[in-house]
Structure formats: structure tokens, C-alpha cells
LUMPADREN-652802 format. One record per residue (C-alpha): residue in one letter; x, y, z. Coordinates in nm, 4 decimals. Layout:
<nodes>
+---+----------+----------+----------+
: r :     east :    north :       up :
+---+----------+----------+----------+
: A :        X :        Y :        Z :
...
+---+----------+----------+----------+
</nodes>
This chain:
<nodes>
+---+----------+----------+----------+
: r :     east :    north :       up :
+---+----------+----------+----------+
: X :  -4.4317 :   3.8365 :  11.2166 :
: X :  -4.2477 :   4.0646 :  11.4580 :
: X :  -4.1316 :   4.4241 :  11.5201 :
: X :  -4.3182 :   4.6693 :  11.3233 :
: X :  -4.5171 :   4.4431 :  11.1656 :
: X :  -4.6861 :   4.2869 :  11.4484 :
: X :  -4.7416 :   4.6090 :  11.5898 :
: X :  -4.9248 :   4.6918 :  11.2743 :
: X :  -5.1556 :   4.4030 :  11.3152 :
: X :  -5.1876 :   4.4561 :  11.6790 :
: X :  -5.3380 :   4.8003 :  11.5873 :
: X :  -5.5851 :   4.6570 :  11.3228 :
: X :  -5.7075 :   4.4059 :  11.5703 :
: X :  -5.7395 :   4.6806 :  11.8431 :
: X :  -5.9718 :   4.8581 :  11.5612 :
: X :  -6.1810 :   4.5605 :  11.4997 :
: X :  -6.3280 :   4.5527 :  11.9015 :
: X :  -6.3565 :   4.9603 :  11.8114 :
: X :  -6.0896 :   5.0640 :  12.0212 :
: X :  -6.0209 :   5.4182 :  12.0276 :
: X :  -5.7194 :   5.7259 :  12.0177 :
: X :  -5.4714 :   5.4533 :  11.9091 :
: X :  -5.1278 :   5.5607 :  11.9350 :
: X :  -4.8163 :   5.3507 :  11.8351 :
: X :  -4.4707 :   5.4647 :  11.9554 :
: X :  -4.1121 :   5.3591 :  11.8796 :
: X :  -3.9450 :   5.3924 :  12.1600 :
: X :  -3.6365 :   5.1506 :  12.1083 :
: X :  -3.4102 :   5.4300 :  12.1014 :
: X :  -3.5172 :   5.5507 :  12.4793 :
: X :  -3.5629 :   5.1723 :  12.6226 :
: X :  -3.4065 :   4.8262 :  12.6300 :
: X :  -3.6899 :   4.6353 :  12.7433 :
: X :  -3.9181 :   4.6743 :  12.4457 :
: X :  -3.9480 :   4.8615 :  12.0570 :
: X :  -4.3067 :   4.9954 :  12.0552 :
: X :  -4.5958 :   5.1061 :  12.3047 :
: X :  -4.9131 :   5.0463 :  12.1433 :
: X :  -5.1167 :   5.2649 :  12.3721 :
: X :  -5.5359 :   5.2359 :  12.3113 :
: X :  -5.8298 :   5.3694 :  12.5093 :
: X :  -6.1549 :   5.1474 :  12.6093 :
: X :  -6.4679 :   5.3085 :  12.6640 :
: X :  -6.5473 :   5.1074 :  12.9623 :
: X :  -6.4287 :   4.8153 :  13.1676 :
: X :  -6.6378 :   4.5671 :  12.9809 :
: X :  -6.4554 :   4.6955 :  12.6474 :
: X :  -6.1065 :   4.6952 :  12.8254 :
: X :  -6.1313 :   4.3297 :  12.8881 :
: X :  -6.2596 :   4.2602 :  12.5315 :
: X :  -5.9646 :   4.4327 :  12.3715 :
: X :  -5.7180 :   4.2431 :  12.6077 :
: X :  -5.9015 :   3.9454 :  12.5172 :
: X :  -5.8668 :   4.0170 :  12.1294 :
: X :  -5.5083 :   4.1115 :  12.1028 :
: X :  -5.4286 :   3.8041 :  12.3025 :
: X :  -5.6299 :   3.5538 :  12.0901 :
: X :  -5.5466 :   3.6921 :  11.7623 :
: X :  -5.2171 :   3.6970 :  11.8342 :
: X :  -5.1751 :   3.3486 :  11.9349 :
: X :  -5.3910 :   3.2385 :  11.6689 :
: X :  -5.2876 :   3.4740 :  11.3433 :
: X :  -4.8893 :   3.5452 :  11.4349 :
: X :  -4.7902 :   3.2501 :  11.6617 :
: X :  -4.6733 :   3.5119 :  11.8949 :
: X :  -4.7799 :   3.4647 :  12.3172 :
: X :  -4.7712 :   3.7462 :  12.5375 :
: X :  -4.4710 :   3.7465 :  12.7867 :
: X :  -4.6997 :   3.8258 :  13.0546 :
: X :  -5.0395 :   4.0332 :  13.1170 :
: X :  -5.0526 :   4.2906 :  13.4085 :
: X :  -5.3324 :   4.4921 :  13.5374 :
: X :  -5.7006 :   4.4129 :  13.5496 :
: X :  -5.9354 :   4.6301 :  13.3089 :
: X :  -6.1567 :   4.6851 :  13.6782 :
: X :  -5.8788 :   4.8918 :  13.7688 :
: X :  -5.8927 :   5.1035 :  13.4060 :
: X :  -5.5378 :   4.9863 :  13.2530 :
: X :  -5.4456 :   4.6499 :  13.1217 :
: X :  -5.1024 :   4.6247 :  12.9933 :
: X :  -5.0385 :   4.3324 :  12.6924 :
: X :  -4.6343 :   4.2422 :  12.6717 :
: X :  -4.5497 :   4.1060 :  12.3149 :
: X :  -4.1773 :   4.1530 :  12.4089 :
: X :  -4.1096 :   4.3718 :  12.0634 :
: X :  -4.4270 :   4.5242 :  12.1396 :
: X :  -4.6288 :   4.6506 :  12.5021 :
: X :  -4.9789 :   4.6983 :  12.4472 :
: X :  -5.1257 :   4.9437 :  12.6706 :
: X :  -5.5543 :   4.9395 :  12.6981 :
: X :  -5.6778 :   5.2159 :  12.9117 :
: X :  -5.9778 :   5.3853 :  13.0169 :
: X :  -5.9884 :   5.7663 :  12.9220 :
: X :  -5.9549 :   5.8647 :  13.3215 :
: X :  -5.6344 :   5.5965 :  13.3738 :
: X :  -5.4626 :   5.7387 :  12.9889 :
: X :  -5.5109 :   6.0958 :  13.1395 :
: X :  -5.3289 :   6.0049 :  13.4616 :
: X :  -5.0516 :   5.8452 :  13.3519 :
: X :  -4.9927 :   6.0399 :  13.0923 :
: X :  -4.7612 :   5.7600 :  12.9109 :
: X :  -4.6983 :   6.0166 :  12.5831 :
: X :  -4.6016 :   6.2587 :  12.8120 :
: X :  -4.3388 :   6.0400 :  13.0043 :
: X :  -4.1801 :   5.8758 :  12.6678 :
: X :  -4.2259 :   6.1890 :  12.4710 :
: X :  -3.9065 :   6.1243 :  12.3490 :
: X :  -4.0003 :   5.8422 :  12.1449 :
: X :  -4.1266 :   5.8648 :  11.7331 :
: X :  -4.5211 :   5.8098 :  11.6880 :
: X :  -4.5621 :   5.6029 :  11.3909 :
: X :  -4.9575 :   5.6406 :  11.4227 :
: X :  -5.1957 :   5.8009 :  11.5584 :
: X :  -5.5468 :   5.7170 :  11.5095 :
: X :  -5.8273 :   5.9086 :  11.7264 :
+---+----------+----------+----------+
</nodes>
């Protein structure tokens, strides 16, 4: 599973731990490092850590895929997930609203949006 495909599973395992305003980007045309931003809000820390948790397990477990690394802490309101194809972004609503990612790749095609 890879590409556009993972993302897609990525996204149905975010919705599982009720992740919210789910956004999925292709932005391989404006970057060389990755294909997709999969960019997801928490409600709170707790559920930050549980959706970092998820998309890591899952995706070990269901798609034999490991992330390339894990940044951030969900204490600190952003924890990024990189899949390589795919860089999963979990965010509070405070941390999404001051980085504005959408804003600063707007160039990219949303695939979905789910709020």
C-alpha cells in the first residue's frame, strides 16, 4: 500500500480515534520531500497523542509501512507523522490556526476535506 492509497487509510484510521477537520493535500507538484499532507485536528493533548499513537500502530500493523521519523510532542499542540509518501500532521485547533499549513501550501490540490 503506498501513495494515495495509504493516505486513504491513514485518513480512515484518523476517523476511527474521531479526529476532526481532516484535510488531505497533494502537494507533489510544489515539494520533493513528500506527495501528501494529511493535516487533522485533536481536541486536546490527550487525543493528539492517541491519534499519533493510532496512525503509527495501524500502519505498522495493517500496511507494513514505519514512519521515517516522528517530530513534535502533542504537549506542545502539533505532532507531525512522516510516512515518506505521506506527512501526517495532528494539531490542536490553536497550533492548526497558527501555522496556517493550507495557507502556506495553498498551492497544492485537496483531495479531501472532511470537517
Amino acid at each position: 500500500m503506498e501513495g494515495l492509497e495509504f493516505a486513504h487509510f491513514l485518513v480512515d484510521t484518523l476517523l476511527e480515534k474521531k479526529g476532526s477537520d481532516i484535510l488531505l493535500m497533494d502537494i507533489s507538484d510544489q515539494a520533493v520531500f513528500t506527495d501528501y499532507f494529511l493535516i487533522c485536528n485533536g481536541d486536546n493533548r490527550r487525543q493528539l497523542q492517541a491519534l499519533a499513537e493510532s496512525v503509527t500502530e495501524e500502519a505498522k500493523k495493517k500496511a507494513d509501512q514505519q514512519p521515517w521519523g516522528i517530530e513534535g510532542q502533542a504537549e506542545y499542540g502539533w505532532v507531525l507523522v512522516d510516512f515518506g509518501d505521506v506527512v501526517v500532521h495532528l494539531f490542536d485547533p490553536e497550533q492548526r490556526d497558527y501555522y496556517k499549513l493550507e495557507e502556506l501550501w495553498n498551492q497544492g490540490h485537496i483531495v479531501l476535506r472532511m470537517q
